[in-house]
C-alpha positions as CSV (number, residue, x, y, z in Angstrom):
1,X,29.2,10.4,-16.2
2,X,26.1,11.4,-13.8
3,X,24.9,9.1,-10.9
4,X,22.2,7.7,-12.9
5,X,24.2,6.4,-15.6
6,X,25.8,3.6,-13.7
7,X,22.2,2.5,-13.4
8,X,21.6,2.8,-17.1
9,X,24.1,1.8,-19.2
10,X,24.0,-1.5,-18.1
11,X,26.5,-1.6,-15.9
12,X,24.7,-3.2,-13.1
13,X,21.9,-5.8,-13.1
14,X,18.6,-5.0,-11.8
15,X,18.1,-6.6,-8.6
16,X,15.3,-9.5,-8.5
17,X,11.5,-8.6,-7.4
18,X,10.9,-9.1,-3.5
19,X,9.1,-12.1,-2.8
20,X,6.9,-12.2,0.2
21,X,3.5,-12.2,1.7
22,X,2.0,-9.5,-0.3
23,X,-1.6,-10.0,0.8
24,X,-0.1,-9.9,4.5
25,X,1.6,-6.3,3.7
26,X,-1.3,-4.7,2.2
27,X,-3.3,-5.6,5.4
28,X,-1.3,-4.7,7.6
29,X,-0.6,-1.0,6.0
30,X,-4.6,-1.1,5.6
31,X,-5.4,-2.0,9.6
32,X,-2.7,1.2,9.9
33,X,-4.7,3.4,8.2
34,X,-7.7,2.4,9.7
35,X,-6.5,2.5,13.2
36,X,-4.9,6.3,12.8
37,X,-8.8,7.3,11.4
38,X,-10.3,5.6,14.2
39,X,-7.9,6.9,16.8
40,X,-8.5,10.7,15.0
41,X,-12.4,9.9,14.9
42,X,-13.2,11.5,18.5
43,X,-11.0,14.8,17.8
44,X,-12.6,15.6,14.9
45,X,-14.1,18.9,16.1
46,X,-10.5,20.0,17.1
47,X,-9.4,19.0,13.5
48,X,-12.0,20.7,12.0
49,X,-11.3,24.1,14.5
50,X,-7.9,23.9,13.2
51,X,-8.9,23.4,9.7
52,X,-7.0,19.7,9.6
53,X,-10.1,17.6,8.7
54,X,-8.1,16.8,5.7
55,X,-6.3,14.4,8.3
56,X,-9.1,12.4,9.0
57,X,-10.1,11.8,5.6
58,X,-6.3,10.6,4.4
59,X,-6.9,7.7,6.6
60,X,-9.9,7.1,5.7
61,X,-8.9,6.9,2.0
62,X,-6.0,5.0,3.0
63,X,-8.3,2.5,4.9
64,X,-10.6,2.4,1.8
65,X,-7.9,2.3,-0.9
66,X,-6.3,-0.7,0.9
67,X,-9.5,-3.0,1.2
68,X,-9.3,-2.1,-2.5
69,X,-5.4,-3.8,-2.7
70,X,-6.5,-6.4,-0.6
71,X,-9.3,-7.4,-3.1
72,X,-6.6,-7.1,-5.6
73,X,-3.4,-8.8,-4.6
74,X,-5.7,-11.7,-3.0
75,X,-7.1,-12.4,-6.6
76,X,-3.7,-11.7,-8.3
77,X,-2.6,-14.4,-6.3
78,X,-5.2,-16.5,-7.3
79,X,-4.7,-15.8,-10.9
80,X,-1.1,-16.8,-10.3
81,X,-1.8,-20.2,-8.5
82,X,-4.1,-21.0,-11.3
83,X,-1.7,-20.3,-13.7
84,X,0.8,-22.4,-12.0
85,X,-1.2,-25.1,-11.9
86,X,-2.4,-25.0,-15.3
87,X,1.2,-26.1,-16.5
């Protein structure tokens, strides 16, 4: 019996979804992002010297991919009040 089959053959439940401030999470790992692009922003000749622009631009994307999640979980949890109300 391998490790994963305690996990599959039913032997143990799947723990219950995390409940929390979602919208709050995605912000924060967004500002995060943002902040390490901004802080990078003034080095960028180094970087690109060094051939680590590539570093810059992950925290860019991770800046702009979050404002994406924060569009997202702020009208999924729309959706879901909505929903809960509607019954």
């Amino acid at each position: 019996m391998g490790l994963m089959d305690k996990w599959t053959n039913g032997e143990r439940e799947a723990p219950e979804p995390l409940e929390g401030n979602v919208v709050a999470t995605i912000v924060t790992g967004t500002l995060a992002w943002l902040v390490l692009f901004l802080a990078q922003l003034p080095f960028y000749g180094w970087f690109d010297d060094h051939g680590h622009t590539w570093w810059l631009w992950t925290c860019a994307a991770g800046a702009g991919l979050g404002c994406v999640g924060i569009w997202y979980v702020r009208a999924r949890d729309k959706a879901i009040r909505r929903a809960g109300q509607d019954h």
